[in-house]
Backbone bond lengths (Angstrom), bond angles and torsions (degrees), N, CA, C in turn:
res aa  C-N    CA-C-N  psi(-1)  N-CA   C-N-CA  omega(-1)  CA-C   N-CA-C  phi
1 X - - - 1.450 - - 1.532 110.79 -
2 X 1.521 103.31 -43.01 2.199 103.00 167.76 1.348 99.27 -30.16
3 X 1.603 95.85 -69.81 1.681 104.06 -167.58 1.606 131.79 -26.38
4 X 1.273 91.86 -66.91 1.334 114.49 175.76 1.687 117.95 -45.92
5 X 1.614 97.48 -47.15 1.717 92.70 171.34 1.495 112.70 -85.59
6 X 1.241 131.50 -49.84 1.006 108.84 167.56 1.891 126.44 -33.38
7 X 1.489 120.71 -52.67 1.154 129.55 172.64 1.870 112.83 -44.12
8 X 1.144 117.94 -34.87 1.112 136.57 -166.35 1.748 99.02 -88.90
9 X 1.291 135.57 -34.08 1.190 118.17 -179.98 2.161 116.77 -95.35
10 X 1.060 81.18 -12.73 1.683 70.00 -178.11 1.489 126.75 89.05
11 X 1.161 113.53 155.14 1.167 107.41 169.88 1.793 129.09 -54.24
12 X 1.358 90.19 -30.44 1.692 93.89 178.33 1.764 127.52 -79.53
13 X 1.611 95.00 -30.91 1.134 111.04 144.86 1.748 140.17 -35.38
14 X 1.571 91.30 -70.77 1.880 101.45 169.03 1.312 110.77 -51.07
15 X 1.263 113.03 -48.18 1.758 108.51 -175.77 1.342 124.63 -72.70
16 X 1.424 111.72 -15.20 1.886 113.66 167.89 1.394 106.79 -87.75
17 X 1.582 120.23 -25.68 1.596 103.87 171.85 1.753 108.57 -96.41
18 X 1.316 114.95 5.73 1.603 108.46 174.77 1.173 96.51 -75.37
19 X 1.556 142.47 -39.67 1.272 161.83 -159.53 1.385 120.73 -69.98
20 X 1.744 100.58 -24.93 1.294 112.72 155.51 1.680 136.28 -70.27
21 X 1.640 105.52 10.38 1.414 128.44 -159.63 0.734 103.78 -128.75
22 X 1.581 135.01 -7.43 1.465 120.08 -164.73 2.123 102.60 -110.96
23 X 1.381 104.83 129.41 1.424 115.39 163.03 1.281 115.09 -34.01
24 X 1.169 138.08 129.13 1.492 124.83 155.71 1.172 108.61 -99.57
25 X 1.895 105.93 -165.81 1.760 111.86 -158.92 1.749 83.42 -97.63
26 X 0.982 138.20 18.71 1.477 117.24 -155.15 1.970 94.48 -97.68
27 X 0.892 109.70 158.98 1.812 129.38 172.84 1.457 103.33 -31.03
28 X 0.967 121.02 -74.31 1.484 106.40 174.77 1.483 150.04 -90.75
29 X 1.419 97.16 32.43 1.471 130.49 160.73 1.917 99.07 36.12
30 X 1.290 100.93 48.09 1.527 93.15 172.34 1.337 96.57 -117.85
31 X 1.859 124.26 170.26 1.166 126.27 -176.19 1.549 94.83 -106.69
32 X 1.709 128.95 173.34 1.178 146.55 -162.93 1.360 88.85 -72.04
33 X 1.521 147.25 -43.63 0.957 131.41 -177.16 1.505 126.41 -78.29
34 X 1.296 101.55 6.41 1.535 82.23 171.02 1.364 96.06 -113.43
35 X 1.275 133.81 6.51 1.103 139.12 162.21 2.163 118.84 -71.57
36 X 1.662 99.86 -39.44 1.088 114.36 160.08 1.984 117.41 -59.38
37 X 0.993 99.83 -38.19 1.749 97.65 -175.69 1.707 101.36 -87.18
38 X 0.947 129.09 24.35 1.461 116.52 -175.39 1.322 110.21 -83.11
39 X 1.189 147.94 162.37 1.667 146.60 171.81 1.469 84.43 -81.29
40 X 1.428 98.75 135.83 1.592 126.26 157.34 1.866 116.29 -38.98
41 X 1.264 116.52 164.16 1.460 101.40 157.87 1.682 116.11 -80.89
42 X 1.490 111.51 164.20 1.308 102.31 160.88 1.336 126.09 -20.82
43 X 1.248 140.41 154.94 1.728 119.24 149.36 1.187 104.67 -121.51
44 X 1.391 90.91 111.08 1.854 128.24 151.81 1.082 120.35 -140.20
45 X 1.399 109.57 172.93 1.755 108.82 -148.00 1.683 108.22 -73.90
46 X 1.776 121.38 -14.99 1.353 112.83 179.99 1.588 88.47 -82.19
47 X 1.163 133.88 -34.11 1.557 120.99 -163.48 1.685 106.59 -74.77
48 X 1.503 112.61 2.63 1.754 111.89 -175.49 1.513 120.54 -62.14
49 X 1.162 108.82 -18.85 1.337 126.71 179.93 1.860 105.59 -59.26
50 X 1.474 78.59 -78.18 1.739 103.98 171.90 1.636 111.14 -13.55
51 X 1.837 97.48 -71.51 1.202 118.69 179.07 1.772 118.84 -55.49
52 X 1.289 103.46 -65.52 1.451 87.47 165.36 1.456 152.15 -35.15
53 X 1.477 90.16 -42.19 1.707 111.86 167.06 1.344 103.80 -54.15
54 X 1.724 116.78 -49.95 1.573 119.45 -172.68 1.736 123.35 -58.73
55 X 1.504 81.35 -47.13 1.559 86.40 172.96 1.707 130.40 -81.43
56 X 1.356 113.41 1.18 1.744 129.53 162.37 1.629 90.80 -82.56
57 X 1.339 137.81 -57.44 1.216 136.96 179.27 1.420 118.18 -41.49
58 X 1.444 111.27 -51.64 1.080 125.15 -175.29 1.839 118.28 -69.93
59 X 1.236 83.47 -44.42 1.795 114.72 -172.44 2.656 91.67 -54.27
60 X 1.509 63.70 -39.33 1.649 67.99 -168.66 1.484 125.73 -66.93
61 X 1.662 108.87 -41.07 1.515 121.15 177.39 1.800 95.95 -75.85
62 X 1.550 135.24 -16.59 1.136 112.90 -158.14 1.523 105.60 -81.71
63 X 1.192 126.24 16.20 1.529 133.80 -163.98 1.488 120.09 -44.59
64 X 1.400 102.92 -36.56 1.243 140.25 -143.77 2.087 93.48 -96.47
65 X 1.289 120.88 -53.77 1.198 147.99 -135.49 2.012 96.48 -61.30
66 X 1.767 115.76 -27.33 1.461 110.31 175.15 1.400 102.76 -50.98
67 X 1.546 130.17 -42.03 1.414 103.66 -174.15 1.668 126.10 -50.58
68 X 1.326 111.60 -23.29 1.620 116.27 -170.35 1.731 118.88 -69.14
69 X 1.737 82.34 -2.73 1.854 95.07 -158.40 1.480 109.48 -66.78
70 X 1.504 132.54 -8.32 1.472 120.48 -164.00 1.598 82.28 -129.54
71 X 1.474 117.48 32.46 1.501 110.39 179.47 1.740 108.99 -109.83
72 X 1.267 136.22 111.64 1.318 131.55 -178.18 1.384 110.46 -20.34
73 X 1.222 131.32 154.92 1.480 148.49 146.62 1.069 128.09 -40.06
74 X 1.587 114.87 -40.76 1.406 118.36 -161.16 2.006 93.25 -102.32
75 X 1.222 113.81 -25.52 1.407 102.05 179.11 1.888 99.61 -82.37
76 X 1.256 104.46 -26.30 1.870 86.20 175.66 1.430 111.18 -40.70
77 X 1.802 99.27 -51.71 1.500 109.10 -146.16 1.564 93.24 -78.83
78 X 1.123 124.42 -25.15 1.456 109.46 164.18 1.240 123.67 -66.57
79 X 1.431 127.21 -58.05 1.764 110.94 154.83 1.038 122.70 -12.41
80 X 1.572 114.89 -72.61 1.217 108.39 163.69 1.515 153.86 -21.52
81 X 1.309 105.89 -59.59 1.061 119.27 153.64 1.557 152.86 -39.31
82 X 1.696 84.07 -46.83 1.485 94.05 156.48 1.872 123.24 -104.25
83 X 1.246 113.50 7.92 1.670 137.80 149.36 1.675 95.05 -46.79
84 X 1.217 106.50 -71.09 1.702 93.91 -152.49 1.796 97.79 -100.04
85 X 1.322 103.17 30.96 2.149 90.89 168.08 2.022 85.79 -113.52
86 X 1.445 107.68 4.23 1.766 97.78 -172.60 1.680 105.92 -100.72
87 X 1.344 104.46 148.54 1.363 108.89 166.67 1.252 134.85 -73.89
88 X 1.232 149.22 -153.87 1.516 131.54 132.92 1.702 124.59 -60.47
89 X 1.452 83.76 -49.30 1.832 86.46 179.99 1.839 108.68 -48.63
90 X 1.583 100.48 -48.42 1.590 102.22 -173.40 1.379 120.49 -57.63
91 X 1.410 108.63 -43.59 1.841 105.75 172.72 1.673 105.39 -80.46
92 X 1.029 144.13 25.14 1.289 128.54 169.11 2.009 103.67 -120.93
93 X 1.142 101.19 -4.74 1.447 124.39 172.03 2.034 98.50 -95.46
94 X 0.767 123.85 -14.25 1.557 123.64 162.63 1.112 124.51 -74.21
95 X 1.675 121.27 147.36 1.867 112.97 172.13 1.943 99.94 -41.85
96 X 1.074 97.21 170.47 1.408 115.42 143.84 1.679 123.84 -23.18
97 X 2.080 78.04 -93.38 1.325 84.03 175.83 1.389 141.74 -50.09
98 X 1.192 112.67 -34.96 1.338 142.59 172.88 1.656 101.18 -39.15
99 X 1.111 116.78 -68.29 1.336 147.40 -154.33 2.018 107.73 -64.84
100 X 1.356 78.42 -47.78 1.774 102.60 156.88 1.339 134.80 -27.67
101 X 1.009 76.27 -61.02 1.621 111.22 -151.15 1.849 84.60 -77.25
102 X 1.488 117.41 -80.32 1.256 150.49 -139.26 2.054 76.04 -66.01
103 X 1.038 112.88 -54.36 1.535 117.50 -162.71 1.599 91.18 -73.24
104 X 0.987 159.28 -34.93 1.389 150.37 -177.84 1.681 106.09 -80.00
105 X 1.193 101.07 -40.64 1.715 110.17 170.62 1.417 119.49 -51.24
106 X 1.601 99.36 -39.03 1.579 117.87 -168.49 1.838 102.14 -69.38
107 X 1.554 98.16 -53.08 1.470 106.02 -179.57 1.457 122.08 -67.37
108 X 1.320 103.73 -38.72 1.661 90.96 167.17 1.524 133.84 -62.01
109 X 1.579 111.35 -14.49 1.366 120.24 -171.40 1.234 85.93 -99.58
110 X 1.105 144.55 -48.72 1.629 133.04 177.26 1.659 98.68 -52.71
111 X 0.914 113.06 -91.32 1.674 102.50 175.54 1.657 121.71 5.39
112 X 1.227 100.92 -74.20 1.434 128.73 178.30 1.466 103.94 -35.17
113 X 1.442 109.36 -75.63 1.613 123.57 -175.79 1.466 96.02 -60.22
114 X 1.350 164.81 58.67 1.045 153.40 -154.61 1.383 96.92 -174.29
115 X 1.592 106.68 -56.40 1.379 104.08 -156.63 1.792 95.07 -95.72
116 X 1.526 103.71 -16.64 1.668 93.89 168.24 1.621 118.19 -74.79
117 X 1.100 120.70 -15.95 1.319 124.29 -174.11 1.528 101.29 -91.92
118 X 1.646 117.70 -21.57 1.800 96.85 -179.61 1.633 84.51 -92.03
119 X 1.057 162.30 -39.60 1.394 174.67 -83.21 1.771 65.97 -136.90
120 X 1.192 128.18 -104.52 1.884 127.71 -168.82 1.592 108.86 -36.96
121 X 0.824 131.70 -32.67 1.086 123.96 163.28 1.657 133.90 -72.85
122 X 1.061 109.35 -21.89 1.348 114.89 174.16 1.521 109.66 -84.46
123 X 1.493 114.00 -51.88 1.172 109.70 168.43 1.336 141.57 -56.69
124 X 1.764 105.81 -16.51 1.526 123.35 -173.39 1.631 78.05 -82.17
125 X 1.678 139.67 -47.78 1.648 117.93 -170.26 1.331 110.32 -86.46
126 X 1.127 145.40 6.46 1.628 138.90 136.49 1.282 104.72 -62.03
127 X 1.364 124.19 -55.06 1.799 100.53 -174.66 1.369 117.22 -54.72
128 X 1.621 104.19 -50.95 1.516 104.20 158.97 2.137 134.08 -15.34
129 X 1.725 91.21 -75.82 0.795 116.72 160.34 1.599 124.90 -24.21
130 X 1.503 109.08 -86.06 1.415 129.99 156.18 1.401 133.02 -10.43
131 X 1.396 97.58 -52.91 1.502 116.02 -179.38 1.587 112.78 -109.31
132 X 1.158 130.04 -2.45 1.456 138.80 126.80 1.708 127.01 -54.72
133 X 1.427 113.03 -26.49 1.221 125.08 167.22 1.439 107.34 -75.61
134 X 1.087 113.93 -66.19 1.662 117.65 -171.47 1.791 106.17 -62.10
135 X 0.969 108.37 -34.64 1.307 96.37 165.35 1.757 130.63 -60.25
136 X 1.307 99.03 -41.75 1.438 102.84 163.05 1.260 126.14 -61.85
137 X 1.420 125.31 -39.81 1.898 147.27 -179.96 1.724 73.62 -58.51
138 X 0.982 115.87 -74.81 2.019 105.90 -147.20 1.347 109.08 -50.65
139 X 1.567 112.23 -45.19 1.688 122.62 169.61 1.509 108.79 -59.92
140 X 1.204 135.85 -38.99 0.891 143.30 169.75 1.958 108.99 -56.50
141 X 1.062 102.47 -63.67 1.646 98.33 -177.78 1.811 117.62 -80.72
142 X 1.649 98.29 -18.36 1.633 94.23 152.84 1.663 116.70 -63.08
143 X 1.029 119.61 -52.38 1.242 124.85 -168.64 1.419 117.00 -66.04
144 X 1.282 104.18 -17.48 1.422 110.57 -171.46 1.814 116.66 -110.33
145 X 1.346 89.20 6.48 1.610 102.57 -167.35 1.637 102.18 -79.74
146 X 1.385 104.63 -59.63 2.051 83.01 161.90 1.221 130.19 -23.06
147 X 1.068 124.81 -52.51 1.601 138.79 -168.10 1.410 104.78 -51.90
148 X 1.293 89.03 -67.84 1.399 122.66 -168.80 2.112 115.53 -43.89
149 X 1.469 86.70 -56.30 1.947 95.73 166.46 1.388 114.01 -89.60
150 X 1.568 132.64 15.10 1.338 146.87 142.15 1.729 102.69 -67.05
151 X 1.056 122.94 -67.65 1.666 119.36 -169.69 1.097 112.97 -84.69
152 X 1.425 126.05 -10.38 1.381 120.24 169.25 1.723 122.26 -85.85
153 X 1.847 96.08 -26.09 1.012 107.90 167.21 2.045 130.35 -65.67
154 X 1.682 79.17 -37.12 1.897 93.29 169.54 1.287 104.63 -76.71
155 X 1.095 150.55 -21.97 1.442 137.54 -163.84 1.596 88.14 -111.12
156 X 1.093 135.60 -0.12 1.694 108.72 154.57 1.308 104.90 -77.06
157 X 1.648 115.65 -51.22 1.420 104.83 -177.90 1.765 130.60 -56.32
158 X 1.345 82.38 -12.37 1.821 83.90 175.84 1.202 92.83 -87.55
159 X 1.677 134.75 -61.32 1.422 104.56 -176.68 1.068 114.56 -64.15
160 X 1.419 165.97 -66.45 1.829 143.07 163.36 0.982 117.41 5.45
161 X 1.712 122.63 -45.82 1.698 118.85 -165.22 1.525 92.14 -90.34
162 X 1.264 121.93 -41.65 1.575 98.43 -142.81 2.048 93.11 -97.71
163 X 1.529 107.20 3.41 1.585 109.78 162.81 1.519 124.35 -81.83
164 X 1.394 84.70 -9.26 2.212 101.49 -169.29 1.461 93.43 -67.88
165 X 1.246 90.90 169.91 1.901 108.39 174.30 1.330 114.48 -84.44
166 X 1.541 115.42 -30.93 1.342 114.60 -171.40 1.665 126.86 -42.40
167 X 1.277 114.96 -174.06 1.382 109.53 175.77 1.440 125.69 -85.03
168 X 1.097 121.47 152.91 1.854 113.26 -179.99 1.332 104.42 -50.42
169 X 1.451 137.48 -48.78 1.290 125.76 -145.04 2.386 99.82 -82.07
170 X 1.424 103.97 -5.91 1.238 102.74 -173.18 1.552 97.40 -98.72
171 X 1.043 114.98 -56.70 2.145 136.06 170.23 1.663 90.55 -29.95
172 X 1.511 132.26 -61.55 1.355 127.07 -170.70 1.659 101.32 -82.84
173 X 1.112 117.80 -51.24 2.108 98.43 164.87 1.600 109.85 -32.27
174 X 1.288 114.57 -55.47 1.433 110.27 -166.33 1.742 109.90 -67.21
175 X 1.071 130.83 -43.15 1.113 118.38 168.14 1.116 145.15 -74.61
């Protein structure tokens, strides 16, 4: 199965996820992948920012991720698994393929957890939303309920008068 994904990404491929291994010059001398295995922030609506940024990040390295598509479920999530117990040193100490595989595995489950947490979050501010609405409709139709048995109340009496027998010139006095 290495094989196969490795075979499946190409040369141009290997070299954007080898790239995920390499140290940079920056202050905290970590590589993109250990930046990739980090736990998300909370998700709540001040941390959406956070998240968003993560998931354009994420959205971006997953380029690669159609090869995994004819690969079982349960071996992703095992990649996975052992994706985020590895360091940098440890996946660059792996075949290739190996390395592939496990690092595309890693990113798609980050992905995943990413887009379920803005997915909970959006929906936690529609319920919000929702029930901020209906609260207003009830204040709204309390407030408006006088009105309301005012014109319903005049338009019986107009239909009463203008159903009576009396004469027009008394039917238009009354109204």
């Amino acid at each position: 199965m290495y094989q196969q994904v490795h075979g499946s990404l190409g040369e141009l491929g290997a070299k954007f996820l080898d790239a995920l291994f390499i140290v940079g010059d920056n202050s905290s001398r970590v590589s993109p992948w250990y930046e990739i295995k980090q736990e998300p922030v909370k998700p709540t609506i001040h941390g959406m920012r956070d998240l968003l940024a993560r998931f354009n990040q994420l959205t971006a390295l997953s380029k690669y991720n159609a090869v995994l598509k004819t690969m079982p479920v349960v071996k992703l999530n095992q990649w996975a698994l052992e994706g985020n117990a590895l360091d940098t040193a440890s996946m660059i100490d792996l075949s290739p393929s190996k390395r592939y595989a496990i690092t595309l595995a890693v990113i798609r489950q980050r992905l995943a957890c990413v887009t379920d947490d803005l997915c909970h979050i959006f929906c936690k501010q529609m319920s919000r939303v929702s029930h901020l609405a209906e609260e207003k409709l009830q204040k709204y139709l309390q407030d408006s309920q006088g009105k309301t048995d005012e014109i319903l109340r005049r338009y019986a009496l107009l239909d009463k008068v203008l159903n009576s027998t009396e004469p027009d010139k008394i039917q238009l006095q009354t109204i």
